[in-house]
ZADO-1210 file (C-alpha; in nm, 4 decimals, padded with zeros to 6 digits):
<atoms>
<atom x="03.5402" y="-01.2549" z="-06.9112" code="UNK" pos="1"/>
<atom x="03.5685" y="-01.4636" z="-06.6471" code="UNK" pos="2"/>
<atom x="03.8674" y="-01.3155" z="-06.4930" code="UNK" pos="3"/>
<atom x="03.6965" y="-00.9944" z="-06.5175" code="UNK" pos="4"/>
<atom x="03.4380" y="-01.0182" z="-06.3359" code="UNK" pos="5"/>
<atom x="03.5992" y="-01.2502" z="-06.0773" code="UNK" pos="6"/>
<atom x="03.6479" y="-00.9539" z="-05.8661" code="UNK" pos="7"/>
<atom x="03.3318" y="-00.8808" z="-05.8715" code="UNK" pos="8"/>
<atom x="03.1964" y="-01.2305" z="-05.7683" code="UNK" pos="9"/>
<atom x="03.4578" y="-01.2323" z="-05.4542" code="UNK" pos="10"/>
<atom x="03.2822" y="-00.8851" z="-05.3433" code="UNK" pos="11"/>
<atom x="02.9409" y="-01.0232" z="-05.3753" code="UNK" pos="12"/>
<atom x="03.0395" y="-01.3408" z="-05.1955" code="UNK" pos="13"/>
<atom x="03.2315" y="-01.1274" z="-04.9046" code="UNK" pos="14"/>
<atom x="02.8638" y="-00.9134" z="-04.9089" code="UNK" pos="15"/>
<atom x="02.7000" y="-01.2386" z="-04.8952" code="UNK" pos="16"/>
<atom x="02.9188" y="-01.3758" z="-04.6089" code="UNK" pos="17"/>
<atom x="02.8861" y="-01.0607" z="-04.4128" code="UNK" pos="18"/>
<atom x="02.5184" y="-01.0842" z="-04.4273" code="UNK" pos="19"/>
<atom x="02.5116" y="-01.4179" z="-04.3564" code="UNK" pos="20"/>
<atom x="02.7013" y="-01.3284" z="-04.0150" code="UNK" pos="21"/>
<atom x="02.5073" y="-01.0794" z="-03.9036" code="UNK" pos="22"/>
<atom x="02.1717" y="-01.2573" z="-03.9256" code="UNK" pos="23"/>
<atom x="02.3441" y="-01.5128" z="-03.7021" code="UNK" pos="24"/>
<atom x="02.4823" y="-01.3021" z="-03.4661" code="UNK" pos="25"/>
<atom x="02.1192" y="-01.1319" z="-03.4258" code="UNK" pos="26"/>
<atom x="01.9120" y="-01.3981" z="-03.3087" code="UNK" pos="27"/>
<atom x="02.2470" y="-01.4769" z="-03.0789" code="UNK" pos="28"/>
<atom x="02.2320" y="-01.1536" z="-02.9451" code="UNK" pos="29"/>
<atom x="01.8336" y="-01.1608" z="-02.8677" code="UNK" pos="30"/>
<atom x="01.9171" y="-01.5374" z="-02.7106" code="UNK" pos="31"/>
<atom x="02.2091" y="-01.3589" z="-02.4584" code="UNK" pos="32"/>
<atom x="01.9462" y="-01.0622" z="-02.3907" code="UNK" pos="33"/>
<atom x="01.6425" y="-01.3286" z="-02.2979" code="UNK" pos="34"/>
<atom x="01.9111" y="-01.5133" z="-02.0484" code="UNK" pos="35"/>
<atom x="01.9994" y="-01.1458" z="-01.9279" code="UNK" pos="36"/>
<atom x="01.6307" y="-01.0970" z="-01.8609" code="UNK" pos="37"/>
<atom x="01.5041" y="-01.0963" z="-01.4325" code="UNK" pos="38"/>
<atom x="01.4076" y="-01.3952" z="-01.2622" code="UNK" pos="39"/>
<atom x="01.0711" y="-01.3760" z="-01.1934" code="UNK" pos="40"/>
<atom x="00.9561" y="-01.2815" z="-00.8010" code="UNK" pos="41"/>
<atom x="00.6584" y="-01.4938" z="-00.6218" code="UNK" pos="42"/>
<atom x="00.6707" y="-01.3408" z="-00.2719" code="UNK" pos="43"/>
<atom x="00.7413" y="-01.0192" z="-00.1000" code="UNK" pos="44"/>
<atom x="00.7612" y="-00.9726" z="00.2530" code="UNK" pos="45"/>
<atom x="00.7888" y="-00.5724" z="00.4309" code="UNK" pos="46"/>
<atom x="00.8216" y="-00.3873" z="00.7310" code="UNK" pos="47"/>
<atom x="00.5951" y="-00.0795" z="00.7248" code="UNK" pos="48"/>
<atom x="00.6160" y="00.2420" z="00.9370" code="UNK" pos="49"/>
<atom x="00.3188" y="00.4340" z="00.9260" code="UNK" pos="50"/>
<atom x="00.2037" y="00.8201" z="00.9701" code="UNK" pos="51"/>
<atom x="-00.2035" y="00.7797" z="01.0230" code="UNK" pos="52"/>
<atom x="-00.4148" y="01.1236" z="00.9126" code="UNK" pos="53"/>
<atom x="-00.7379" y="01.1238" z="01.0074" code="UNK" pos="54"/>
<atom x="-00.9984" y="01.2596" z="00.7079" code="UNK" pos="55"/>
<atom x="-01.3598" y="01.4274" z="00.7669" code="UNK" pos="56"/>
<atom x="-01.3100" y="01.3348" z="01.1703" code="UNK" pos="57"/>
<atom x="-01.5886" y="01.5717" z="01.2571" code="UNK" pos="58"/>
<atom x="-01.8510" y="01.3801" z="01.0530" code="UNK" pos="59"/>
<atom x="-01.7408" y="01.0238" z="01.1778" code="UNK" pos="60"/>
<atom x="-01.7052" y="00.9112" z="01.4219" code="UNK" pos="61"/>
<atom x="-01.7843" y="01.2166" z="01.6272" code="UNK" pos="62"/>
<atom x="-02.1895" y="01.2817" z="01.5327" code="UNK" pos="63"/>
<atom x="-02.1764" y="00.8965" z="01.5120" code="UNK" pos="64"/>
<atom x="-02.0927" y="00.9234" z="01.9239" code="UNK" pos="65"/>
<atom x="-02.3008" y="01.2276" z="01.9910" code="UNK" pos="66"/>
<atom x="-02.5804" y="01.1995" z="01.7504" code="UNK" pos="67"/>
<atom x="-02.5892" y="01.5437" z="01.7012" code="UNK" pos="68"/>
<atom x="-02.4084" y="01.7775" z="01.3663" code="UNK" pos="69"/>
<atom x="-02.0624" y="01.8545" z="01.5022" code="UNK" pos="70"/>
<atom x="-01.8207" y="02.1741" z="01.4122" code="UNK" pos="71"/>
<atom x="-01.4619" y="02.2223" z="01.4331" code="UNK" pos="72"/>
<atom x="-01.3763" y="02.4924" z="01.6821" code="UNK" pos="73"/>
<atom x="-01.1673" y="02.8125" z="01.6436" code="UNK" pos="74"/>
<atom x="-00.9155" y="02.9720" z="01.9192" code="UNK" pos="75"/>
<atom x="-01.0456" y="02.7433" z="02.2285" code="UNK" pos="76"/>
<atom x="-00.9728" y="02.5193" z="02.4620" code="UNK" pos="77"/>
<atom x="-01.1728" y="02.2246" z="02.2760" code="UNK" pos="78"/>
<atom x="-01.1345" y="02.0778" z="01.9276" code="UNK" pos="79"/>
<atom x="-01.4806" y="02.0535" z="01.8357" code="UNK" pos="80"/>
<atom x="-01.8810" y="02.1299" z="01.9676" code="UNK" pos="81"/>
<atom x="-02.1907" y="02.0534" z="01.9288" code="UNK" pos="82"/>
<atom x="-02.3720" y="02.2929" z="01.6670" code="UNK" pos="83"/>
<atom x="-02.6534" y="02.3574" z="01.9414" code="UNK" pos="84"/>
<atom x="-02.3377" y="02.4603" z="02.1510" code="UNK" pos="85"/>
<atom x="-02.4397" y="02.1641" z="02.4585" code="UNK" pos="86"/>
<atom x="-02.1376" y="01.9389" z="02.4345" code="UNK" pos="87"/>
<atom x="-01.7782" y="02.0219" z="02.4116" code="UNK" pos="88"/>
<atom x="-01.5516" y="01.7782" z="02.2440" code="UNK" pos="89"/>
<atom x="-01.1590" y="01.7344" z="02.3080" code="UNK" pos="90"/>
<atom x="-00.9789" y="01.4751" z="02.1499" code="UNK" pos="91"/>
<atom x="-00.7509" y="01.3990" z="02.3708" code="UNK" pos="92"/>
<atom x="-00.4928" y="01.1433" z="02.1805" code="UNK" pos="93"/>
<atom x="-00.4693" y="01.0273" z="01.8276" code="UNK" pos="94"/>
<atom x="-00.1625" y="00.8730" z="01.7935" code="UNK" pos="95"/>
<atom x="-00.0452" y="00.8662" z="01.4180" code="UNK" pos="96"/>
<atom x="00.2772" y="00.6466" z="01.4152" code="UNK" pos="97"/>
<atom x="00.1982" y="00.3216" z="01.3748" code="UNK" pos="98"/>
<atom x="00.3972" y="-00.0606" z="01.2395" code="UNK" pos="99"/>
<atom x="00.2919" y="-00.2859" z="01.0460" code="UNK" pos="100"/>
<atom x="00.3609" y="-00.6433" z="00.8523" code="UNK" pos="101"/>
<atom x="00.2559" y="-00.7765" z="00.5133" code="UNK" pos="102"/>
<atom x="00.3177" y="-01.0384" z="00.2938" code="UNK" pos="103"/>
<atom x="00.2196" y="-01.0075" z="-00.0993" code="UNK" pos="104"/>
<atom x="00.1953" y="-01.3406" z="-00.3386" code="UNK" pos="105"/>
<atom x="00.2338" y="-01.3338" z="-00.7048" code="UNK" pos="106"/>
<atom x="00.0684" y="-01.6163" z="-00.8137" code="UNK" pos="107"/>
<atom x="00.2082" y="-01.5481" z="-01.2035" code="UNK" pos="108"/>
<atom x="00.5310" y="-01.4400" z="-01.0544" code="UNK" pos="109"/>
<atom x="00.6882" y="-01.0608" z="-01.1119" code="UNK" pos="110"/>
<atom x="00.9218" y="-00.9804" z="-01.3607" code="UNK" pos="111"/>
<atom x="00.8828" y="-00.7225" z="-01.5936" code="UNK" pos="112"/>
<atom x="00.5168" y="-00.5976" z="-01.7067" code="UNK" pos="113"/>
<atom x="00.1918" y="-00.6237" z="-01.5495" code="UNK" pos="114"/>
<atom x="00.0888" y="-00.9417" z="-01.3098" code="UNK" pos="115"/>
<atom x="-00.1718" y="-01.0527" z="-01.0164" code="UNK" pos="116"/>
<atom x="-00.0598" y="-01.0243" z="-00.6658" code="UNK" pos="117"/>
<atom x="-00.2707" y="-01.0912" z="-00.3332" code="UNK" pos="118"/>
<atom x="-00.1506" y="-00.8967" z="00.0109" code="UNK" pos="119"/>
<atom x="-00.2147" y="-00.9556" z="00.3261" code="UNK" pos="120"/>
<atom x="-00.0900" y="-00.7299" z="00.6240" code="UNK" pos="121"/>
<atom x="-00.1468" y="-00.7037" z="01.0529" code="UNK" pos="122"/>
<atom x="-00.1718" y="-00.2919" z="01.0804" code="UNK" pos="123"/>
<atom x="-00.1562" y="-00.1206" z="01.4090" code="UNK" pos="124"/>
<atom x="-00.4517" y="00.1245" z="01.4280" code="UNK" pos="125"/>
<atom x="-00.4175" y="00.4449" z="01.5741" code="UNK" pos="126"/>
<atom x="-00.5259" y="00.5036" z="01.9708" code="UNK" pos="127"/>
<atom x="-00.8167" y="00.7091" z="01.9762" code="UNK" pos="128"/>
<atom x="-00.9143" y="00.8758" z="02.3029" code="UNK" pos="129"/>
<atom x="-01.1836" y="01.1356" z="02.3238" code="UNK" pos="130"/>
<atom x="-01.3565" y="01.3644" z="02.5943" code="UNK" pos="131"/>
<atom x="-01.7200" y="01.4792" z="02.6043" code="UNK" pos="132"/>
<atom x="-01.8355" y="01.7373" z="02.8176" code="UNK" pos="133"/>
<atom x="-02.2093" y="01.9006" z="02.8204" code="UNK" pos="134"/>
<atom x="-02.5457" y="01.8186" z="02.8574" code="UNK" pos="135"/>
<atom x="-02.6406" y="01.4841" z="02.7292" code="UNK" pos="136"/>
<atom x="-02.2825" y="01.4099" z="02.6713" code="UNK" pos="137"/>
<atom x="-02.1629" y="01.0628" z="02.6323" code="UNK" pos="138"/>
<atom x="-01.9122" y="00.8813" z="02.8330" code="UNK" pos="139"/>
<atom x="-01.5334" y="00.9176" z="02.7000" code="UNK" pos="140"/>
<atom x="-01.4440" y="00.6926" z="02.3948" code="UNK" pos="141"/>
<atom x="-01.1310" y="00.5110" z="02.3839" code="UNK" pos="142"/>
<atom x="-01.0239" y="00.2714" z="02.1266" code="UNK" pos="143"/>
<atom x="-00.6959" y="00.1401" z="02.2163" code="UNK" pos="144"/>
<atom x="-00.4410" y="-00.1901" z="02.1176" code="UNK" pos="145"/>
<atom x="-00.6611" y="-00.1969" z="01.7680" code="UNK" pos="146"/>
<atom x="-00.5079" y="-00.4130" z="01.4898" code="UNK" pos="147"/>
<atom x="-00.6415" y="-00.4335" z="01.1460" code="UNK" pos="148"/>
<atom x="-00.5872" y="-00.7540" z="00.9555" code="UNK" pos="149"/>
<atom x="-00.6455" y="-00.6950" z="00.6092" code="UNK" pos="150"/>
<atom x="-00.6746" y="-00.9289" z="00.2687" code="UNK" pos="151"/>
<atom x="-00.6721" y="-00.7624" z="-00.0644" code="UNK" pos="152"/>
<atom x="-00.6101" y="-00.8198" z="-00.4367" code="UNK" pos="153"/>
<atom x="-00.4440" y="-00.5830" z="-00.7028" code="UNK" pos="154"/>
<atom x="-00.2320" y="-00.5029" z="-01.0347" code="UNK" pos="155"/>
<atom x="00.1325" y="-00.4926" z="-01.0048" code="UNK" pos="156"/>
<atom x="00.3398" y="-00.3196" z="-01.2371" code="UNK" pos="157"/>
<atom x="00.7316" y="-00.3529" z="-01.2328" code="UNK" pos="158"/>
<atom x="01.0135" y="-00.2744" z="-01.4667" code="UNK" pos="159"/>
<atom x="01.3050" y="-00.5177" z="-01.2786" code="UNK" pos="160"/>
<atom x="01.6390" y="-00.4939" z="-01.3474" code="UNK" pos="161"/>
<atom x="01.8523" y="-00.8457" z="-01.4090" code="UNK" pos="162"/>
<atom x="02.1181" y="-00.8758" z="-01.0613" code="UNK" pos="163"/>
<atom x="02.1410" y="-00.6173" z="-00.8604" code="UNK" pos="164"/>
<atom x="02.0252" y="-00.3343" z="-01.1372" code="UNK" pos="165"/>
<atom x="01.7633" y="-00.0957" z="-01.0195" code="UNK" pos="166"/>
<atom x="01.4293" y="-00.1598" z="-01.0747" code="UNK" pos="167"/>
<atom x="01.0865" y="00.0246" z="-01.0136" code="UNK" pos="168"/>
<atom x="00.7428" y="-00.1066" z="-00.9375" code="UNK" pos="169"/>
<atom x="00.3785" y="00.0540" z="-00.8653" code="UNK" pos="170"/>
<atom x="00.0715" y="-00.1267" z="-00.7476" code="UNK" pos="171"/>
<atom x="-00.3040" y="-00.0518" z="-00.6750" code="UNK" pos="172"/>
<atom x="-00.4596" y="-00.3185" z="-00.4157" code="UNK" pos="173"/>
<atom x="-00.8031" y="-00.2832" z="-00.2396" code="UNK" pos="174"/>
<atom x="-00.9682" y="-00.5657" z="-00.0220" code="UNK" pos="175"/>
<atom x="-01.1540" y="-00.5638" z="00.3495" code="UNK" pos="176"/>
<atom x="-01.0001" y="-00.6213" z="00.7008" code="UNK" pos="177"/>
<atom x="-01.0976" y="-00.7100" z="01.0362" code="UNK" pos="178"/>
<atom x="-01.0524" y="-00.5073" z="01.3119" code="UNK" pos="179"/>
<atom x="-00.9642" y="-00.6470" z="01.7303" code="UNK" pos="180"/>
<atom x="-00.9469" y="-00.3859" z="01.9879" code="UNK" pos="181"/>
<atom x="-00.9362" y="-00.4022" z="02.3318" code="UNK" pos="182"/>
<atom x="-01.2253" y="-00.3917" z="02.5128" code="UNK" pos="183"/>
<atom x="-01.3867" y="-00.1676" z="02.8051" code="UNK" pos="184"/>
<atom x="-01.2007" y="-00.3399" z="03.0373" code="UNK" pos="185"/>
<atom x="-00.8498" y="-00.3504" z="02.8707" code="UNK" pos="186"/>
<atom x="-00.9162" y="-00.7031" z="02.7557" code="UNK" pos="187"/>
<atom x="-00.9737" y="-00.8334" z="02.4000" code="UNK" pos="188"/>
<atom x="-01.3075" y="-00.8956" z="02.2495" code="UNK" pos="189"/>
<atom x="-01.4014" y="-00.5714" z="02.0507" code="UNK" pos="190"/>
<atom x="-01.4418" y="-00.6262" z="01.6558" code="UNK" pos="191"/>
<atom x="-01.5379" y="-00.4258" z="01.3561" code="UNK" pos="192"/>
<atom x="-01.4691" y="-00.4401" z="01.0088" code="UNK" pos="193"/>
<atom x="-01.3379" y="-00.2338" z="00.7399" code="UNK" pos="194"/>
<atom x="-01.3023" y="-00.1856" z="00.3829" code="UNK" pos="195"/>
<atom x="-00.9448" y="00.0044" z="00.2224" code="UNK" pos="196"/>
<atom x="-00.7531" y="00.0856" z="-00.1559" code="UNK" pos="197"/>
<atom x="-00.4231" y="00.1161" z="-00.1534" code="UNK" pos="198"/>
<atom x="-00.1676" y="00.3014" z="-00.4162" code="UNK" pos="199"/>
<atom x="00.1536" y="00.3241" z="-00.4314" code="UNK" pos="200"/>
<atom x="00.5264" y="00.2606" z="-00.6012" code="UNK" pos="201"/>
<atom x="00.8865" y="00.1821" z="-00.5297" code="UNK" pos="202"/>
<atom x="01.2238" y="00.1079" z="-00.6063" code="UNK" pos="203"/>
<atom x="01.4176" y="-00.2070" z="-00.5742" code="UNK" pos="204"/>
<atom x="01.7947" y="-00.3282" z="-00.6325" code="UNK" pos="205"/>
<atom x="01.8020" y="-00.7227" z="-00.6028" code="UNK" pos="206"/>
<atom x="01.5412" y="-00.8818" z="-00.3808" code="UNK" pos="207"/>
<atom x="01.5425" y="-00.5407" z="-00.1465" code="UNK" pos="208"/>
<atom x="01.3396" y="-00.2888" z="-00.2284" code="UNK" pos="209"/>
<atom x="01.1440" y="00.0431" z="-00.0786" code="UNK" pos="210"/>
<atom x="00.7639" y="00.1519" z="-00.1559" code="UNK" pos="211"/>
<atom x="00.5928" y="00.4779" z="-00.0925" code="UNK" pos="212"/>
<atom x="00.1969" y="00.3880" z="-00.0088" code="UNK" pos="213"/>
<atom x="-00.1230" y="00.5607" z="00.0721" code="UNK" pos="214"/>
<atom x="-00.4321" y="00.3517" z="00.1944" code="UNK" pos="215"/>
<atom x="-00.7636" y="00.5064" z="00.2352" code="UNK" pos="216"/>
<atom x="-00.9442" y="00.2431" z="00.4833" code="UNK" pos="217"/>
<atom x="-01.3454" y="00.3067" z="00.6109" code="UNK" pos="218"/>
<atom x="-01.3347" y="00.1630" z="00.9644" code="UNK" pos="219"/>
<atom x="-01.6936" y="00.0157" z="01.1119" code="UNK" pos="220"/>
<atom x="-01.7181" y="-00.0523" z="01.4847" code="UNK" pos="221"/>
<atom x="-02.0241" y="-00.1012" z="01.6771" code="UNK" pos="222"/>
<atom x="-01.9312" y="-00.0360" z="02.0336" code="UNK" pos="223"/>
<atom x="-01.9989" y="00.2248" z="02.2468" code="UNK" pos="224"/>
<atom x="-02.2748" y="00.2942" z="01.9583" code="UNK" pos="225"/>
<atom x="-02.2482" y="00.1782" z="01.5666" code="UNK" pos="226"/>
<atom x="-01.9775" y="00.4620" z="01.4365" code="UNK" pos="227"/>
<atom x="-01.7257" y="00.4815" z="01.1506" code="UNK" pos="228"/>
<atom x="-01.4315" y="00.6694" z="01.1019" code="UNK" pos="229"/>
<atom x="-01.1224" y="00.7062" z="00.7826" code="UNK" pos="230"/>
<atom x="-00.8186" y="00.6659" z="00.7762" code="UNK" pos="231"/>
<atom x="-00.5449" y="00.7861" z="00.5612" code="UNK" pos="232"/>
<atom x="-00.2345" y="00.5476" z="00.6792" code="UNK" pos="233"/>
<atom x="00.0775" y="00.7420" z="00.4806" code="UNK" pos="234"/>
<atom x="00.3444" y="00.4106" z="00.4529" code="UNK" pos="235"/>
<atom x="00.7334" y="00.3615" z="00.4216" code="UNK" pos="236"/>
<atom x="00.7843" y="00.0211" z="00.3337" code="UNK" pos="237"/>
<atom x="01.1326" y="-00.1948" z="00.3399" code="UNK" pos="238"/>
<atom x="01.0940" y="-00.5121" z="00.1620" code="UNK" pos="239"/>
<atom x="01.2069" y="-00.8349" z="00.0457" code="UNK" pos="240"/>
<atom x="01.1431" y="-01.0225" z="-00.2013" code="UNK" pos="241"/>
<atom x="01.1921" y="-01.3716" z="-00.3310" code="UNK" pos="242"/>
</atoms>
């Protein structure tokens, strides 16, 4: 009998064996995949070039400046008028391309998943330069050498490769800034403040990476009169991170 079966018992024990192996080499394999996984990111630094679009620029800051309802203008020689017709509006400049610097903290670091991160950035502003002409028209507005230095908080969410794999990452930040323009004279000393939200996403390989982003900020200034005015800065961003 015993002989019999012995067969048997040397295919149960090879069974049990194999088992045995493979519930070993699991957990092994889960260990090598945890060591495989990315090293977690605490700081990113970018360069940002920027294509400004102004949004709803007939409404602010232009009836801010005039004090009267404003209309966009068809076929002539002006951008905009009055609705009573008195003052003629030409908006001389807006430049759109802009630069800009930022620096974004991960206080949990940024691996894989959803974290925390703070950003702070120094964002040329567009030059503005505008021409009134008409009765009771005001003098020509300029804003010019305006920088906006912003502070905001947001959700990251990346899916990093380990090495140099390629990874992917999208974010939603909002926050205020503070805005320094030059004064009447050329000089400094003109403030204002703002408030922005920011979306956007990206690829990286390694530490370097590249983000698509589009800000909507509402700018507050209170010279020549208290107007407002929004911007929609469109952003290519090179970074590093570390």
């Amino acid at each position: 009998m015993i002989s019999t079966h012995a067969p048997l018992l040397r295919a149960a024990l090879a069974a049990l064996a194999t088992l045995a192996l493979i519930a070993v080499a699991v957990p092994a394999a889960a260990q090598d995949y945890s060591v495989n996984k990315p090293r977690r990111q605490f700081v990113t630094v970018s360069l940002d070039w920027i294509n400004t679009e102004p949004l709803h620029f007939a409404s602010h800051p232009l009836e801010d400046l005039v004090g009267r309802d404003v209309a966009s203008a068809q076929f002539e020689a002006y951008d905009y008028r009055t609705r009573d017709e008195q003052i003629l509006i030409d908006v001389v400049e807006f430049r759109k391309r802009n630069r800009a610097a930022s620096v974004a903290v991960y206080p949990f670091g940024l691996s894989s998943g959803t974290t925390l991160g703070f950003r702070g950035s120094i964002e040329q502003m567009p030059t503005i330069r505008i021409a009134f002409e008409g009765e009771g028209a005001p003098s020509e507005y300029a804003l010019t050498g305006a920088r906006a230095y912003d502070v905001g908080a947001g959700l990251y969410v990346a899916d990093r490769s380990p090495g140099w794999g390629l990874g992917s990452q999208a974010f939603v930040v909002g926050g205020v800034g503070r805005i320094k323009a030059d004064g009447p004279d050329g000089s400094g000393g003109r403030e204002g403040t703002r408030v922005f939200a920011e979306g956007g996403g990206g690829l990286s390989v390694g530490p370097f990476g590249v983000q698509l982003a589009v800000k909507f900020a509402w700018n507050k200034l209170t010279e020549p009169v208290e107007h407002r005015f929004l911007t929609v800065p469109i952003t290519l961003r090179g970074t590093l991170s570390f």
